[in-house]
PyMOL commands that place a pseudoatom at each C-alpha (Angstrom):
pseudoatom trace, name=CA, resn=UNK, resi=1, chain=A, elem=C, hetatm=0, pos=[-14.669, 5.564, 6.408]
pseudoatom trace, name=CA, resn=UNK, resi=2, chain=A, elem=C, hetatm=0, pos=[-13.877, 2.309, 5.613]
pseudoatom trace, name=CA, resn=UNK, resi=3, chain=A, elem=C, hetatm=0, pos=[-11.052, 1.560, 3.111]
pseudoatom trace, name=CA, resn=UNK, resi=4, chain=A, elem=C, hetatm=0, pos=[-11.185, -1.853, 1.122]
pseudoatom trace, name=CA, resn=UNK, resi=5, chain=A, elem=C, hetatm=0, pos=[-7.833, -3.955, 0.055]
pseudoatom trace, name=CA, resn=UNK, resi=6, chain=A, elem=C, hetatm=0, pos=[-7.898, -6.196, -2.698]
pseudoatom trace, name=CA, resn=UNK, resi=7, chain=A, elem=C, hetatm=0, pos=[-5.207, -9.127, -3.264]
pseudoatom trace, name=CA, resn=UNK, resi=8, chain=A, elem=C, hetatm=0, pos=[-5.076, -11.028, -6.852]
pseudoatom trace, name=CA, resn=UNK, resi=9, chain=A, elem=C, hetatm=0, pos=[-3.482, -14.803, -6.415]
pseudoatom trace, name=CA, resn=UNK, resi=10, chain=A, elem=C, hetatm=0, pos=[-2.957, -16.300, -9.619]
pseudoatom trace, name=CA, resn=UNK, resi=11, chain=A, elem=C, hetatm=0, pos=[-1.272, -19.524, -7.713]
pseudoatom trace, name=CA, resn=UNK, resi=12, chain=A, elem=C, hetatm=0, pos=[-3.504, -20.564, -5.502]
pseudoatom trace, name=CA, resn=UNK, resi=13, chain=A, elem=C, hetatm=0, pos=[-1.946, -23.234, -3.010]
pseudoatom trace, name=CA, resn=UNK, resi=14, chain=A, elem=C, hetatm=0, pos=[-2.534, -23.405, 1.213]
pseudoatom trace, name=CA, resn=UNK, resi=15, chain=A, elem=C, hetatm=0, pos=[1.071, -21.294, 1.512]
pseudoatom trace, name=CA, resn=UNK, resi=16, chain=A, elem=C, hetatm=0, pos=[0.375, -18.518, -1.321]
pseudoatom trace, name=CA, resn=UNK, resi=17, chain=A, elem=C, hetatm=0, pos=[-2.989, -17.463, 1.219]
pseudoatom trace, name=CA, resn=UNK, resi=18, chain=A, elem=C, hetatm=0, pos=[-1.404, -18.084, 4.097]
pseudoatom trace, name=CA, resn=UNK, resi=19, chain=A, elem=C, hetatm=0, pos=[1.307, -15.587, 3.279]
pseudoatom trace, name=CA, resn=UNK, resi=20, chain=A, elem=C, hetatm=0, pos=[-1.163, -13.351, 1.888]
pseudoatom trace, name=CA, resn=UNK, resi=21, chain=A, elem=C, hetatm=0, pos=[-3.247, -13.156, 5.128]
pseudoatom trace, name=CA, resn=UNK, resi=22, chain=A, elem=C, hetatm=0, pos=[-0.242, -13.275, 7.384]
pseudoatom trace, name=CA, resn=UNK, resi=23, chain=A, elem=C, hetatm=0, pos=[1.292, -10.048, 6.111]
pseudoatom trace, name=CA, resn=UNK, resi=24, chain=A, elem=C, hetatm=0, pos=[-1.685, -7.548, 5.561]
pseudoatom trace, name=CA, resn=UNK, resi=25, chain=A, elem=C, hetatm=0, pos=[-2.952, -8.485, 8.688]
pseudoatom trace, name=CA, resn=UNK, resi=26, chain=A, elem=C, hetatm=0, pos=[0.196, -7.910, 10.567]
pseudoatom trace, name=CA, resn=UNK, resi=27, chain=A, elem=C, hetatm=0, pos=[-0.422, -4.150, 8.619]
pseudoatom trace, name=CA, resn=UNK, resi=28, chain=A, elem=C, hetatm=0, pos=[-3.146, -4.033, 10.426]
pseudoatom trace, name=CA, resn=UNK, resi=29, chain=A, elem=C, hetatm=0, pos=[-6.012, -5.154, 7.671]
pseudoatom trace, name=CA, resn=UNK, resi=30, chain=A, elem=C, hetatm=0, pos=[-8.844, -6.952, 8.771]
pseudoatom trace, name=CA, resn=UNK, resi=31, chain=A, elem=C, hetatm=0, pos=[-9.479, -10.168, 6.449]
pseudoatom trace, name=CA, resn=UNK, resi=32, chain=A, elem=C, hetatm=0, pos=[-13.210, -9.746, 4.886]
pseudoatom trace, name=CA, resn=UNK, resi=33, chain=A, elem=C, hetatm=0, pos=[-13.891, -12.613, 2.464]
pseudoatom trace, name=CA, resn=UNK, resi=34, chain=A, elem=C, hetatm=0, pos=[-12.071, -15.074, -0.375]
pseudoatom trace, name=CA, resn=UNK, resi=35, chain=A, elem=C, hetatm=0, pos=[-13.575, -15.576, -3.415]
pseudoatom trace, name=CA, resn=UNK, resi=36, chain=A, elem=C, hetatm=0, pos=[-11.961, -18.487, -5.966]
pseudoatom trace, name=CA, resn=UNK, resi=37, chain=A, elem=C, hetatm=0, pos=[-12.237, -18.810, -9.666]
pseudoatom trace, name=CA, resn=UNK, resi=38, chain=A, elem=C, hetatm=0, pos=[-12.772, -21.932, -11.304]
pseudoatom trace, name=CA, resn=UNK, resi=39, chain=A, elem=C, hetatm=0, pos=[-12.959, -23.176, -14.653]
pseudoatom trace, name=CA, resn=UNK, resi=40, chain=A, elem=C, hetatm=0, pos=[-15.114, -25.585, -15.678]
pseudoatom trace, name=CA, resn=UNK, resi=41, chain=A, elem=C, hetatm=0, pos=[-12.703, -28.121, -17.222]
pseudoatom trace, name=CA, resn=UNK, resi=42, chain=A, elem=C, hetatm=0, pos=[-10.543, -27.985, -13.271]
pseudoatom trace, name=CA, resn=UNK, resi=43, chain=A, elem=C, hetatm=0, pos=[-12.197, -28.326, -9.672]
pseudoatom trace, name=CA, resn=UNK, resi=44, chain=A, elem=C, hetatm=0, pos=[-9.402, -26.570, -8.577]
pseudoatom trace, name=CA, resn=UNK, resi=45, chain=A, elem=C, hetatm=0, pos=[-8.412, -22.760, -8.455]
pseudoatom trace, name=CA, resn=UNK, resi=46, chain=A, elem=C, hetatm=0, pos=[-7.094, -21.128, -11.251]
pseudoatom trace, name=CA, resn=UNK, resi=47, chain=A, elem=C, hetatm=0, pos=[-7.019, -17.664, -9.031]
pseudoatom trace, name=CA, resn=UNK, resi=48, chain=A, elem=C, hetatm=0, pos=[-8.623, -16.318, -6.064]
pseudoatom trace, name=CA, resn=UNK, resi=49, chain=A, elem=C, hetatm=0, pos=[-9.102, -12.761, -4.847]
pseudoatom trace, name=CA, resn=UNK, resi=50, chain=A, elem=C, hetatm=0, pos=[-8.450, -11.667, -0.792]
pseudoatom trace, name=CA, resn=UNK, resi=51, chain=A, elem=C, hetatm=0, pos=[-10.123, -9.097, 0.151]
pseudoatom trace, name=CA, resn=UNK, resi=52, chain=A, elem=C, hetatm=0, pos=[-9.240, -6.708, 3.128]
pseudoatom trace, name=CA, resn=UNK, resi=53, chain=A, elem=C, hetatm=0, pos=[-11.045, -4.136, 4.763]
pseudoatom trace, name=CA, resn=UNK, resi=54, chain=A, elem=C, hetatm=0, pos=[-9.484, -1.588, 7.917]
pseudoatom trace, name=CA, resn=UNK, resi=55, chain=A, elem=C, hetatm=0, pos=[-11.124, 1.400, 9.791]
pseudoatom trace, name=CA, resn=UNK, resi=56, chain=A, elem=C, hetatm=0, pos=[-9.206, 5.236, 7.997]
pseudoatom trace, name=CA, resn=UNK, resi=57, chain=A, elem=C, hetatm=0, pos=[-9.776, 7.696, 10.734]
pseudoatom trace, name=CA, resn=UNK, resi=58, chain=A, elem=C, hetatm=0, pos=[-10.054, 11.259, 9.986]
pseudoatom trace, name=CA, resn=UNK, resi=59, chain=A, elem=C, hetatm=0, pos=[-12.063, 10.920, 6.557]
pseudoatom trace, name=CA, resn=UNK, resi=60, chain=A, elem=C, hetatm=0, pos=[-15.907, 11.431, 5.748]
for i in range(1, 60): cmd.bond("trace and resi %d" % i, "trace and resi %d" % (i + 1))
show_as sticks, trace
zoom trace
């Protein structure tokens, strides 16, 4: 079964997803996708969402 993780950045700068992805993958998380939110009146990121997925052994 696969088990999904999913990581809400409200400040979204290079060392906010770096830290993100640096410490769930060191728990052993696999990195799946990133997916940013932006408004119309900014080109950049008001939030972003990381999402995680990792392998749970012993479940249907």
């Amino acid at each position: 079964m696969i088990e999904y993780k999913v990581m809400e950045l409200s400040v979204v700068t290079d060392e906010s997803i770096e830290e993100v992805l640096n410490n769930w993958t060191a728990k052993g998380w696999h990195f799946d996708s990133l997916q940013f939110v932006v408004r119309e009146a900014s080109k950049r990121p008001s939030m972003a969402f990381v999402l995680f997925t990792r392998e749970v052994a012993g479940q249907p």
